[in-house]
VEXKESE-875057 format. One record per residue: residue in one letter; x, y, z of N, C-alpha, C in turn. Coordinates in steps of 0.02 Angstrom, whole numbers, plus 50000, padded with zeros to 5 digits. Layout:
BEGIN
AXYZXYZXYZ;...
//
This chain:
BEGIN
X484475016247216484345021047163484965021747119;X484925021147057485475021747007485845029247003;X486535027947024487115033347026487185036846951;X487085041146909487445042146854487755046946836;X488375048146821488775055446785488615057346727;X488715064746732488335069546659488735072046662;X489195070846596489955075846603489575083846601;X488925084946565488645092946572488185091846571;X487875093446640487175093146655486825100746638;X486345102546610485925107646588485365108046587;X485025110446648484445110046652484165116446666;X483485115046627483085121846606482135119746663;X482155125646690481515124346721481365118546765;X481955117046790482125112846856482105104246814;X482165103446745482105098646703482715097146662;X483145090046646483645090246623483655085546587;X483635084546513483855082346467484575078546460;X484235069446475484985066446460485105063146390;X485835063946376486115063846311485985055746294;X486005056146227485505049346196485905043746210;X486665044546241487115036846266486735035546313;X486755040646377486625040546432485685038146428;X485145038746395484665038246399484545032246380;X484965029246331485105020646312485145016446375;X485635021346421485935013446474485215016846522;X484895021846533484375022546570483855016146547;X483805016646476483175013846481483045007946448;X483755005646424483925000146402484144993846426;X484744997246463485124992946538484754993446596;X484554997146638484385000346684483394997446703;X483194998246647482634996146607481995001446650;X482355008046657481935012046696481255015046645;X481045018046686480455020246678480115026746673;X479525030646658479335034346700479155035246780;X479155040746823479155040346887479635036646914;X480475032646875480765030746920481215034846940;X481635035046996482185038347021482755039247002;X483285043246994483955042846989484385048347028;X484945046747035485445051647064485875054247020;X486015057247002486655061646959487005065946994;X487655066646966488265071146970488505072146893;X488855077046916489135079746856489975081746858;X490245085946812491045084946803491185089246886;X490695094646883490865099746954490785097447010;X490635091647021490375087747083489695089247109;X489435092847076488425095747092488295087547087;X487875087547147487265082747145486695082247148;X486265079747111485445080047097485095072847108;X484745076047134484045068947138483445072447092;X483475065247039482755066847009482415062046994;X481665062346971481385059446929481265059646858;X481245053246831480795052146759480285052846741;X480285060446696479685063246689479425059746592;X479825059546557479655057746489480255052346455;X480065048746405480405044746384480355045246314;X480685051246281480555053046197481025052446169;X480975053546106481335051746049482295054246045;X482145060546088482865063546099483195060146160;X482935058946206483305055646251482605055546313;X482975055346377482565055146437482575061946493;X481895064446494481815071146517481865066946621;X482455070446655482035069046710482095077246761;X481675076446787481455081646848482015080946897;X482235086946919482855084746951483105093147017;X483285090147062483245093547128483805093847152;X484235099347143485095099347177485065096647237;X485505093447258485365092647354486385094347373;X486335092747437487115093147487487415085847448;X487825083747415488135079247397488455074147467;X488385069047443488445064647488489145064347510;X489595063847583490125064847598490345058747581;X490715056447536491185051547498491845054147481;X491965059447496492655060347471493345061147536;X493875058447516494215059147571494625066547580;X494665069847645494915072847684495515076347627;X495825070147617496675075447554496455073747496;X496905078247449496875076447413497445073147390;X497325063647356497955060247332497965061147269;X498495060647237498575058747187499315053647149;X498925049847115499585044247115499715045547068;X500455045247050500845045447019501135039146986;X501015036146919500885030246912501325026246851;X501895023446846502185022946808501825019746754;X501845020746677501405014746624501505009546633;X500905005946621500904997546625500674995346560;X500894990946546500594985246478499854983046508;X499664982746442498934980646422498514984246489;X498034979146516497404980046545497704983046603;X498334981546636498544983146702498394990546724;X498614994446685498495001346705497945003946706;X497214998346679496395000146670496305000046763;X496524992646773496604991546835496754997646883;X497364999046885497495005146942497095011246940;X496795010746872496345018046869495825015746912;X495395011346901494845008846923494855006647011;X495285005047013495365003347084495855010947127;X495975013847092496335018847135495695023747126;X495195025247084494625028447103494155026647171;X493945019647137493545017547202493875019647255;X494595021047287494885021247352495105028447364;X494855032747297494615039947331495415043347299;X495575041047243496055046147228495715051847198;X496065059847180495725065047139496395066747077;X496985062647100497045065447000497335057847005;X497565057746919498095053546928498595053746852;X499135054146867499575055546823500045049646795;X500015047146736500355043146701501065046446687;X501505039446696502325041346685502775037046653;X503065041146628503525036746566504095035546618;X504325031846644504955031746653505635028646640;X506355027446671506895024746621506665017446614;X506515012346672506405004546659505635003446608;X505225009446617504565006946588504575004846514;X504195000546493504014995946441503774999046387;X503105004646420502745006846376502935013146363;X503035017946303503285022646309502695029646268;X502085027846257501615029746212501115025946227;X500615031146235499915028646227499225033246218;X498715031446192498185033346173497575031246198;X497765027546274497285024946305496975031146345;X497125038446360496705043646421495985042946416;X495765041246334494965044046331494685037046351;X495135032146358494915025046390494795026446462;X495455026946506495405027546571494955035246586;X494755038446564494395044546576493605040146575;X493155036246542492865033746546492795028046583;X493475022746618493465018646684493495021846756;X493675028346741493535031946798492955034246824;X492875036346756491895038746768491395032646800;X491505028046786491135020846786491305020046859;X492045018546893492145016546954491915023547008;X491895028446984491435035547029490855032847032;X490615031546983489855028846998489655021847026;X490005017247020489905013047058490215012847144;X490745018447154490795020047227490645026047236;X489955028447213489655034547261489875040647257;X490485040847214490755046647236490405053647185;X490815057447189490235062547156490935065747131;X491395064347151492025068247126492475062547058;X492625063846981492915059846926493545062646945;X494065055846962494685059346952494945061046882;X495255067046901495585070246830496225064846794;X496295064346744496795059346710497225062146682;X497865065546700498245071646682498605067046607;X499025072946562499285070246529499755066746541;X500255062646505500715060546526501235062746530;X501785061746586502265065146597502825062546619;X503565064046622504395062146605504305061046678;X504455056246696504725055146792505225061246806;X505705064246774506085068946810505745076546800;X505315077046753504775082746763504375083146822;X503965077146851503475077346882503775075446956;X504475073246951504995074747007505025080847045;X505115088246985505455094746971504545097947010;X504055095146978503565099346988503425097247050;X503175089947088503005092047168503665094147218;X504185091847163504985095447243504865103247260;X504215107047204504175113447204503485113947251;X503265109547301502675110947326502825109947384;X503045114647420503345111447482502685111547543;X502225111247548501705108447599501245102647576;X501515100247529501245093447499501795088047532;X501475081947550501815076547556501885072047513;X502585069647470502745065547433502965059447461;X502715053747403502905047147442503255042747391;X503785038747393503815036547326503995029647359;X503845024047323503695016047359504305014947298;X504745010547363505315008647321505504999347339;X505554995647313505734991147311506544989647359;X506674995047342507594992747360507724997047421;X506995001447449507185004447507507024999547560;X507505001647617507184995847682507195000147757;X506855005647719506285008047783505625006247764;X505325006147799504605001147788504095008147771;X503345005047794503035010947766502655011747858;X502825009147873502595011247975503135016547970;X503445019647941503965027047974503445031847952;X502865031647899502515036347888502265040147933;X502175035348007501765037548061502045044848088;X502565044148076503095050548081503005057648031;X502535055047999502595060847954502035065247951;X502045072747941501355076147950500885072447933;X500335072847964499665072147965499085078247944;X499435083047930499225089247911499035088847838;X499515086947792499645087047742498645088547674;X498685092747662498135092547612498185090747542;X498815089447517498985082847453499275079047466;X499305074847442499875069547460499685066847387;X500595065747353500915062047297501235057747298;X500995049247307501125044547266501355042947214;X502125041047223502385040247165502545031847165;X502095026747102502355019347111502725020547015;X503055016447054503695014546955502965009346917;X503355008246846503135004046813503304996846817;X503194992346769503464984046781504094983446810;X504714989746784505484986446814505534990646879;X504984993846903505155000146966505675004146929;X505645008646999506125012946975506965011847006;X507245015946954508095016646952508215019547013;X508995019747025509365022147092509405028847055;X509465030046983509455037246993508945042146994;X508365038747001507555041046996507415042047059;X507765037847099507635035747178507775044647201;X508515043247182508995049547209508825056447187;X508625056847119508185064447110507595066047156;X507165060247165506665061047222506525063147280;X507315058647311507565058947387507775067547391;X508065070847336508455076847343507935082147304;X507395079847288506755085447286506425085147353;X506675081647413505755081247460505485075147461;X505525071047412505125066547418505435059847465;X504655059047512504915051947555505085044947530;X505685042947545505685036047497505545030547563;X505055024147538504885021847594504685013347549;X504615007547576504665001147552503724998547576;X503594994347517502744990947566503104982547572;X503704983347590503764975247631504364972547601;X504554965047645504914963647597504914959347531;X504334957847504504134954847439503984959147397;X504054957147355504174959247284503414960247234;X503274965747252502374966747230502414969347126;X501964965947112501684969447064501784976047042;X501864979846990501674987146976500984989247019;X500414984546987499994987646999499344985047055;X499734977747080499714979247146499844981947206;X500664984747195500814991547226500524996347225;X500114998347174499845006447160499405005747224;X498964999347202498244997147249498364995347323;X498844994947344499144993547428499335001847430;X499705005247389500155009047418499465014847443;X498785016947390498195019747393498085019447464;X498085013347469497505009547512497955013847597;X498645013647600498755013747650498945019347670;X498835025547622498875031847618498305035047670;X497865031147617497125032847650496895030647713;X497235025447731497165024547786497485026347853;X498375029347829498625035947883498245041347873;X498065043747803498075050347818497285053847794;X496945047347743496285050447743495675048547790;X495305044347758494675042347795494765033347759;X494885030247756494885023047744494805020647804;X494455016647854494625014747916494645019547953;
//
């Protein structure tokens, strides 16, 4: 049955009116019908099962039934912290750090990064939406604005029951010391650099806010294949991945 998000779902008399994009890829792409099925969520995480009751000129009326949302979301909440990348790369980490169950994610300017400006959010706000729906989830991660690495340093060193992580290239403790570290934790912040990683003095504001500095090996990964390992293995100490 087809997954779809309604940034505002509004429904009157147990009936909900979808907006004329959304009624395009229903009945265009989708090539649905009357009496066929769909699932929706919306920005609040509500989930509905309905049917296709009409196919008119304003869009597509379907019949639609709140239910218990399906358990897809993991246990913490992550959020990565993500230095800018050139071109498509950073479409990438959005898209793949959704599917693997992040709930925010915050873009960062920092001293080695390349890119220093951009106008891509209402892009990745829409690859996010897309990868929620194609992994089930019912929760859109939020796409914060962008923000100074020594700001967003200043703001989680101020959360002290959050666990910070920051993946460093030039550290050589591995990322097996995590095992050591609460398991309690109900956020956890991921911090990966951009193309040049980050500086020794980015390192060291980090280290002296709280934050864990810790290595994913000894090769030399990608920006934003880092983001996508570092996700992956978060979730797998500390959420539900495995």
């Amino acid at each position: 049955m087809p997954y779809i998000f309604i940034d505002t779902l509004v429904i009157r008399d147990g009936h909900a009116q979808l907006s004329r994009d959304t009624s395009h890829y229903v009945v265009s792409v989708l090539r649905h019908r009357v009496g066929d099925g769909l699932e929706l969520f919306d920005a609040e995480g509500r989930y509905y099962r309905g049917t296709i009751t009409a196919l008119g000129k304003v869009g597509v009326t379907v019949r639609v039934v709140q239910e218990t949302a399906p358990r897809r979301e993991s246990p913490i909440e992550l959020v990565l912290c993500q230095g800018l990348l050139k071109g498509d790369k950073m479409d990438m980490v959005v898209e793949k750090s959704t599917e693997l169950g992040v709930n925010r994610i915050i873009p960062l300017l920092t001293q080695r990064g390349q890119t220093h400006y951009t106008r891509r959010r209402d892009r990745w706000r829409k690859i996010a939406i897309e990868a929620a729906r194609q992994s089930g989830r019912v929760v859109v991660p939020d796409i914060a604005q962008v923000m100074d690495i020594g700001s967003l340093i200043e703001m989680v060193g101020s959360e002290g029951d959050a666990l910070k992580i920051m993946f460093y290239e030039g550290q050589s403790k591995a990322a097996r010391s995590l095992h050591s570290e609460s398991r309690a934790a109900g956020r956890v912040y991921v911090l990966i650099g951009s193309e040049g990683g980050f500086t020794a003095e980015e390192v060291a504001q980090a280290e002296a806010n709280g934050v864990v500095i810790t290595s994913l090996g000894v090769r030399i990964l990608r920006a934003e294949t880092a983001a996508i390992v570092a996700v992956a293995l978060v979730q797998f100490l500390y959420g539900d991945l495995g």
